[in-house]
DOBAPA-83077 format. One record per residue (C-alpha): x negated, y, z negated; residue in one letter. Coordinates in Angstrom, 1 decimal. Each point is the difference from the previous one (the first is absolute). Layout:
N
((X,Y,Z),"A")
...
# end
This chain:
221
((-2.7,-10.1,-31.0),"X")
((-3.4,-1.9,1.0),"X")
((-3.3,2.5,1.2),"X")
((0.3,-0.3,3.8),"X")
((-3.2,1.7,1.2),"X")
((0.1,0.9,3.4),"X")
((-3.5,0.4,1.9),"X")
((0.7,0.5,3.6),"X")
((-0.6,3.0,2.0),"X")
((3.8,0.9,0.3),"X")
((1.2,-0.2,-3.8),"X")
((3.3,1.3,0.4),"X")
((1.1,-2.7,2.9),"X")
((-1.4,-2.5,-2.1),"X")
((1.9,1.1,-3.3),"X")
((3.1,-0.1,2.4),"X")
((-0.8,-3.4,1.1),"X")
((-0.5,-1.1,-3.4),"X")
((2.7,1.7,-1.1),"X")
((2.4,-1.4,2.4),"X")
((-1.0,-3.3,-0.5),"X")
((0.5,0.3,-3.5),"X")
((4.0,1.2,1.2),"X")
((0.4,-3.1,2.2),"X")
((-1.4,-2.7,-2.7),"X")
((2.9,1.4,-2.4),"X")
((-2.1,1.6,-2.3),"X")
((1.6,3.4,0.9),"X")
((4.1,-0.7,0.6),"X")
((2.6,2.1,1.9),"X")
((0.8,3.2,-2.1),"X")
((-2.6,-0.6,-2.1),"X")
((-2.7,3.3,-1.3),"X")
((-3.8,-0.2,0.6),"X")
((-2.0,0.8,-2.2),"X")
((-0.7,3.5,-0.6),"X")
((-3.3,1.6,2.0),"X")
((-2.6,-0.1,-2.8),"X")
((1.2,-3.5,-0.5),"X")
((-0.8,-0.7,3.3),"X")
((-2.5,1.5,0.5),"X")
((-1.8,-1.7,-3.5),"X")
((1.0,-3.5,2.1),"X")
((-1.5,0.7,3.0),"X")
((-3.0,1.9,-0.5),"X")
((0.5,2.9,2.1),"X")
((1.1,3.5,-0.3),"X")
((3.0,1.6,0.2),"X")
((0.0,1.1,3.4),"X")
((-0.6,-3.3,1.2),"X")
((3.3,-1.4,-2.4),"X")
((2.2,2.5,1.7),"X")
((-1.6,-0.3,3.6),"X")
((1.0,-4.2,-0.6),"X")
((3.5,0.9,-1.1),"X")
((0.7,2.2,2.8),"X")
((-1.1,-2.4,2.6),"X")
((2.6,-2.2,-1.7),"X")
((2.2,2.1,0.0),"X")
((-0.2,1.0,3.6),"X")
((0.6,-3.3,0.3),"X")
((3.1,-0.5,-2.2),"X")
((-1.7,-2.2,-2.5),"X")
((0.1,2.7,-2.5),"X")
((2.4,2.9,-0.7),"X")
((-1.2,2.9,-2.0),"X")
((2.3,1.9,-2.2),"X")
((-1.2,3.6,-0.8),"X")
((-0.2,-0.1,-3.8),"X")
((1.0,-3.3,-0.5),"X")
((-2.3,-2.4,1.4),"X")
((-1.0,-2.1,2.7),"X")
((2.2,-3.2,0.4),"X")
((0.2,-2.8,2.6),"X")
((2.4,-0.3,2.7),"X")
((1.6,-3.3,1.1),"X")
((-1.5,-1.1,3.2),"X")
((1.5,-2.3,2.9),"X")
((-2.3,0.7,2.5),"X")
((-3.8,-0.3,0.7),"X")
((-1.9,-0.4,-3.2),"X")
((-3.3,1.8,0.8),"X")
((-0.3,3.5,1.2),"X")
((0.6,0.1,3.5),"X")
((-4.1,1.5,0.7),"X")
((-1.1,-3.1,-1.7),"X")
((2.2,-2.2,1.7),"X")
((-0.6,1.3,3.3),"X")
((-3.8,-0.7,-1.1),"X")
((0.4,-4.0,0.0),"X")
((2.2,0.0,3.5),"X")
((-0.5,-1.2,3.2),"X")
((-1.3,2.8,2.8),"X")
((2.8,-1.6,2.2),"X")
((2.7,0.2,-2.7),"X")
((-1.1,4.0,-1.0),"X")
((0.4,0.6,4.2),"X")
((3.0,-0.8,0.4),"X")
((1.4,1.7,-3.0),"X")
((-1.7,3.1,1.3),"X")
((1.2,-0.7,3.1),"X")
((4.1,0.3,-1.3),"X")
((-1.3,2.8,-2.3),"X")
((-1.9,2.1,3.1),"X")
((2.7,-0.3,2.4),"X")
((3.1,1.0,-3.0),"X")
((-2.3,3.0,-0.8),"X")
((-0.8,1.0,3.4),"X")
((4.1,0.1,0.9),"X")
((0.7,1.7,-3.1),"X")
((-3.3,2.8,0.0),"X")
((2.1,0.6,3.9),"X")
((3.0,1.2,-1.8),"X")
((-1.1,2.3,-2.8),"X")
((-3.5,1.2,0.8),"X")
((-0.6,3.6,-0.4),"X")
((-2.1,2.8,1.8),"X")
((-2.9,-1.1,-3.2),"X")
((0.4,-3.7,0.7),"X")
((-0.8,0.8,3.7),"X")
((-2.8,2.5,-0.4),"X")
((-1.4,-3.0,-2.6),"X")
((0.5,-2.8,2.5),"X")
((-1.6,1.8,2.8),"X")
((-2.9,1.1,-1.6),"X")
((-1.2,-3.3,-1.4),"X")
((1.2,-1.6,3.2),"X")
((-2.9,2.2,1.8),"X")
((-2.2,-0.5,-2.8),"X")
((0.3,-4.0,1.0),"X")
((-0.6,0.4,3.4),"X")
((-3.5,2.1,-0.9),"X")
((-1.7,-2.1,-2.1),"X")
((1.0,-3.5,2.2),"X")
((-1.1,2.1,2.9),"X")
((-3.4,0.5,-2.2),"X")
((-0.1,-3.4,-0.8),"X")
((0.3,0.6,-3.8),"X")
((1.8,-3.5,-1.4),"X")
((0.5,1.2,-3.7),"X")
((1.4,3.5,0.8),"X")
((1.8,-1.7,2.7),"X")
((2.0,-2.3,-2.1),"X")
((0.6,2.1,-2.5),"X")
((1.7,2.7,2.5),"X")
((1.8,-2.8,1.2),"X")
((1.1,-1.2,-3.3),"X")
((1.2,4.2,-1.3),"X")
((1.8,0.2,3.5),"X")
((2.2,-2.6,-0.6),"X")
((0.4,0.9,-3.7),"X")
((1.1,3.9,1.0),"X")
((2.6,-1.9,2.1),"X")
((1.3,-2.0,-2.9),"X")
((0.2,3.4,-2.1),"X")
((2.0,1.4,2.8),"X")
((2.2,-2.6,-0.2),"X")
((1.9,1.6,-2.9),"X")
((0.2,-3.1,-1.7),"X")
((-2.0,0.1,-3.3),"X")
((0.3,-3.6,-0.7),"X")
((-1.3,-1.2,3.4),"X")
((-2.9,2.7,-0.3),"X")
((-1.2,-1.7,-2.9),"X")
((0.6,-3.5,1.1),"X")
((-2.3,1.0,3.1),"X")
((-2.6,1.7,-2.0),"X")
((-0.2,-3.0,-2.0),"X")
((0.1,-2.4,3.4),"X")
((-2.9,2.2,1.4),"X")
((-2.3,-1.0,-2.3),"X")
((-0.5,-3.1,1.1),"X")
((0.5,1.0,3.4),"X")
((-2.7,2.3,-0.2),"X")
((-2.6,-2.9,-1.3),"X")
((0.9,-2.6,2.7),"X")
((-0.3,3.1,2.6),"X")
((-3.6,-0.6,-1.8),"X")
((-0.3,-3.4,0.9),"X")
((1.8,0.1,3.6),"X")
((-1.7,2.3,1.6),"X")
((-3.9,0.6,0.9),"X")
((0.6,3.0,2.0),"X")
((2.2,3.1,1.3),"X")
((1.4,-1.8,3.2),"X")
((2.9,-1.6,-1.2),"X")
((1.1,3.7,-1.6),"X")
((-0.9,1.7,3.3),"X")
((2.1,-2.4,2.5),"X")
((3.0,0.3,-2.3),"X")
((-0.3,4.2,-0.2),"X")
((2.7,0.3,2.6),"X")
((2.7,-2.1,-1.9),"X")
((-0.7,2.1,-3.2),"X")
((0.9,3.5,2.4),"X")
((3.2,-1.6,1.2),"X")
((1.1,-1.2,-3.8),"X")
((-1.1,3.2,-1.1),"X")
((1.8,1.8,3.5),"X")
((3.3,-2.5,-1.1),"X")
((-0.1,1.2,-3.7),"X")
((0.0,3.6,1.2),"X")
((2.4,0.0,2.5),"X")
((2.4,-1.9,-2.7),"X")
((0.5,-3.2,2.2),"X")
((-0.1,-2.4,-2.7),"X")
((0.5,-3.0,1.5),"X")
((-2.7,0.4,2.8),"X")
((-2.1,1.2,-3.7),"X")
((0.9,-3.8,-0.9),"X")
((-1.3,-1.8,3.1),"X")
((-3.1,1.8,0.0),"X")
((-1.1,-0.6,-3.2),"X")
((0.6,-4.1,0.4),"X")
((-1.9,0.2,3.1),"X")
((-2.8,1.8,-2.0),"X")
((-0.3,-2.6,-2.7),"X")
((0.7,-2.9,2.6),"X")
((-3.6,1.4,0.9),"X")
((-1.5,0.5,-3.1),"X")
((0.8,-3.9,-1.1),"X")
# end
C-alpha cells in the first residue's frame, strides 16, 4: 500500500476521503478486508486514533462494516459514493433547503406524536433561550439556539434515523444561517410561528405541527 501522508487540519475526514476513494477506484472490492490498523496507520501517517476515527465515519456511512474480532471489510454500495457531510459540502444552498424543508416538516409531524414531558421541558427552554438573545441582538447565539431548537425537535421525533439525517442537514444549515443573515430581525419576526409549532407539537396536532414548520422554512429560504 503506497505512503498517503495526510496534512490537513482534519486528518481523520481526510483519511476517509482517501480511503473511500481508494473503495470507489476498485482498489478495495465488495467483501474485501482492509488492512489491519498498524497497516494503516504506517500508510497514512497518522495515529491510531485518527485510523479508527476514519473507519468509523465510513462506517457510519455504510462504506465500511466492522466485525468485532475479525476485521474491518467493505460493504457494497448503490447509493451516494461520498459521506453524506461531505456531499452536502459541494451542494447547492437551494438544493440543501428543500431537502430540509421535507425533512423539517416529516420531523415536526412525527416529534407531535411521541414527544415526552423531557422533549417538551427541552423544546421550551431553548425556544425561550431563542427569543432572548434575538431580542438582545446577539446573531451567533441566535442562530445557534435556533439551529438546537429544531434539533431537540428532531430527537423528539422518535425516529433515530431522521435525527441523524437532520443533525447532519444542520450543518450546513447552520453555516448558510452565517451567510443569510446580518442580524436578529428575521429570527424575531418569525418567534410567533416557532410558539404555535412548538403549541402544535405539544398539543399532539401533528398535522397543524406539519404546516407550521413549511411555513417556517418557506421564510427561512
Amino acid at each position: 500500500m503506497m505512503n498517503t501522508m495526510i496534512k490537513r487540519q482534519r486528518l481523520a475526514d481526510e483519511v476517509a476521503k482517501v480511503l473511500h476513494q481508494q473503495i470507489t477506484s476498485g482498489r478495495y472490492q465488495f467483501g474485501e478486508r482492509l488492512p489491519s490498523e498498524p497497516e494503516l496507520m504506517t500508510a497514512f501517517g497518522v495515529g491510531r486514533s485518527t485510523i479508527r476515527e476514519a473507519v468509523r465515519i465510513l462506517a457510519h456511512s455504510g462504506i465500511l462494516s466492522v466485525r468485532q474480532g475479525v476485521g474491518t471489510f467493505v460493504e457494497e454500495t448503490r447509493g451516494i459514493t461520498e459521506p453524506l457531510g461531505q456531499r452536502l459540502k459541494r451542494s447547492k444552498a437551494g438544493d440543501i433547503n428543500e431537502v430540509r424543508q421535507l425533512l423539517e416538516a416529516k420531523i415536526a409531524e412525527k416529534a407531535a406524536l411521541n414527544r415526552t414531558p423531557s422533549d417538551i421541558s427541552k423544546m421550551r427552554d431553548l425556544l425561550t433561550r431563542r427569543l432572548e438573545v434575538a431580542t438582545g441582538g446577539d446573531r451567533q447565539a441566535c442562530i445557534e439556539a435556533d439551529i438546537a431548537f429544531h434539533i431537540s425537535i428532531a430527537e423528539a421525533a422518535g425516529n433515530d434515523v431522521l435525527r441523524d439525517l437532520y443533525k447532519t442537514f444542520a450543518i450546513q444549515v447552520r453555516q448558510s444561517f452565517f451567510d443569510q443573515y446580518t442580524n436578529t430581525s428575521s429570527f424575531i419576526q418569525t418567534h410567533h410561528l416557532h410558539e404555535d409549532l412548538l403549541k402544535s407539537i405539544v398539543d399532539k396536532r401533528p398535522s397543524e405541527a406539519w404546516i407550521l414548520a413549511k411555513k417556517i422554512t418557506d421564510k427561512k429560504e
